[in-house]
Structure formats: structure tokens, C-alpha cells
N, C-alpha and C positions, 0 to 999 in steps of 0.2 A: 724623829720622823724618818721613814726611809722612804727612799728614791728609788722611782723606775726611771726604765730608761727603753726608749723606742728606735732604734735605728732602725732607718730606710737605705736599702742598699740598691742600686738600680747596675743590676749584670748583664755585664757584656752576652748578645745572644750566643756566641760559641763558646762563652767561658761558664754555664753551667755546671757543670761535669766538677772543674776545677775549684767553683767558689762553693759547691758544697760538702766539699772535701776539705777546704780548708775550712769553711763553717762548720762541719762536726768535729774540728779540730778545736777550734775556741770554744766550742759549744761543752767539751768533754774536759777540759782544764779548767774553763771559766768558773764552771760548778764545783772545784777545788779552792775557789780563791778565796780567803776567809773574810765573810761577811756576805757572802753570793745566798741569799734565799731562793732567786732560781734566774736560771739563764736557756735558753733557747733560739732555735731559729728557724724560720718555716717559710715558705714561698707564700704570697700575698695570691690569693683566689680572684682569678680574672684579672691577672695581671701578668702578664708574658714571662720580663721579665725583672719585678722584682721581689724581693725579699727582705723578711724584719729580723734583727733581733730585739729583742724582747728579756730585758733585764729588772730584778727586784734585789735590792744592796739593801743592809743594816740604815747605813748612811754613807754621806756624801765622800767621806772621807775612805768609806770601802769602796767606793766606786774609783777616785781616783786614784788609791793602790791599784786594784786591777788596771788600768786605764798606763800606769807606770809599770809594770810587771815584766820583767823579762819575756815571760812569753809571748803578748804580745807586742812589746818592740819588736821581736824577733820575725812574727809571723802577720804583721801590719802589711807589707811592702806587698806579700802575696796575694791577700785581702784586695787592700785596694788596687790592685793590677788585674783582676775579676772586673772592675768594676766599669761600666759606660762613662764616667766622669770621674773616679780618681776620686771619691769622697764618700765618706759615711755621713749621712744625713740622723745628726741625733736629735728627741728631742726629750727634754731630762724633766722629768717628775718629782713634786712633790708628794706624796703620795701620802693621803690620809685613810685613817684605818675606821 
């Protein structure tokens, strides 16, 4: 079975600029990570300021290698420092075909 996965990310109004630089940073790795069917992130319409990402993994087990990855341990800290509350709101799918 593979898993999506829906993060809600609610940005700081002056850290625009910053959180989607560093989201076409994960955005352009993530789609390297093996098991990634597709990854993305896009601002939410009529909504100021937040934004999804928007993930599809083999399975669970590809999600949480990404999820453990150097690259994002690495660039986590920047991520959530964009953010109005300091957290990624996930919510993780089973996904039937």
C-alpha cells in the first residue's frame, strides 16, 4: 500500500521569501529520495499564509527513510523557523489505488 502524506505548514507573514526557498530546496531532493513517487509544495488558495506539502512514498518505510535523511535533519531547523508555530502539521495516508 503506499502512503501520502499532507503537510500543513502555517508561515510567518515576513518569512515567505525564505520558507520557499528553502521548500524548493526539499522540494528538489525529496524527488531524489528512493521510493519518492512524487513530492511537491504549493501555497493553499485564499489562504495568506499557508502552504502544503504534498507527498506520495512506495511505503511507510520510504517515508520514514526520507523523514531520517541527512538532508533533512540538516535543513529541518530552517524549515520550521519559517514557520508561525514551529511545527509541520502532517497528516499521513493510507492510500488506496
Amino acid at each position: 500500500m503506499t502512503v501520502g502524506v499532507i503537510t500543513l505548514c502555517n508561515v510567518k507573514p515576513d518569512k515567505h521569501a525564505e520558507f520557499e526557498a528553502v521548500a524548493r530546496r526539499f522540494v528538489s531532493e525529496s524527488n531524489t529520495h528512493q521510493g519518492c513517487i512524487s513530492y511537491f509544495c504549493g501555497k493553499v488558495a485564499n489562504a495568506e499564509n499557508q502552504f502544503i506539502f504534498q507527498e506520495h512514498w512506495v511505503d511507510r518505510a520510504a517515508f520514514d527513510a526520507h523523514c531520517s535523511h541527512p538532508f533533512f535533519k540538516a535543513n529541518e531547523a530552517e524549515l520550521l523557523g519559517c514557520l508561525s508555530d514551529g511545527k509541520l502539521h502532517l497528516q499521513i495516508v493510507d492510500a488506496f489505488e
